[in-house]
C-alpha positions, 0 to 999 in steps of 0.5 A: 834288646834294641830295635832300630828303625831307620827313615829319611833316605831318599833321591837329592841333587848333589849340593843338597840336604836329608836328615836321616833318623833311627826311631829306637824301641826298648827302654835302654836306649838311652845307655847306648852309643849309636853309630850311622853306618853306610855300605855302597855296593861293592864296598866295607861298610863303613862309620860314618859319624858315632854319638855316645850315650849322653850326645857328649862325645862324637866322632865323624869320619874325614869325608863327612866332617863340616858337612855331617851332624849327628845328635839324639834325642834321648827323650824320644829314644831317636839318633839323627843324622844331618847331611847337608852339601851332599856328594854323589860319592855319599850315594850308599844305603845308611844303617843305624847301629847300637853299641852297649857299654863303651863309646867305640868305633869298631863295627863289630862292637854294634850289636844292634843294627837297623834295615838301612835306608837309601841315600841318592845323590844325582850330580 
């Protein structure tokens, strides 16, 4: 069992920065694949950025690459995600998700997900 407790969010102009975290309980989350997710109303959710269980592996989705960072830091059981020159359109509620076993980039294959946290971006 993991839980997943996401912070960070916020209102910010259009050009600037937020860093999100996921704070993770249990004592397997360093065996997890972690995925930050978003969901604008209206819209999918959608993969934003993926990390795999040793932070060697990531993937990015085409509208946050050279913008957007993942990391973790398996230490203090957190995932982080770096979001600078940030667009109106990033404007979504941001989820935290776990995925046991496998680096994947399927939305269904996170098992565990966090309660979001609200990115505005004002242009």
């Amino acid at each position: 069992q993991v839980q997943l407790v996401e912070s960070g969010g916020g209102l910010v102009q259009a050009g600037g920065s937020l860093r999100l975290s996921c704070a993770a309980s249990g004592r397997t989350f360093s065996t997890y694949n972690m995925g930050w997710f978003r969901q604008a109303p209206g819209k999918e959710r959608e993969l934003v950025a993926a990390i795999s269980w040793t932070g060697g592996r990531t993937h990015y989705a085409d509208s946050v690459k050279g913008r957007f960072t993942i990391s973790r830091d398996n230490a203090k059981n957190t995932v982080y995600l770096q979001m600078n020159s940030l667009k109106p359109e990033d404007t979504s509620i941001y989820y935290c998700a776990a995925a046991p076993y496998i680096f994947t980039l399927a939305t269904n294959s996170y098992n565990y997900w966090g309660q979001g946290t609200q990115v505005t971006v004002s242009s």
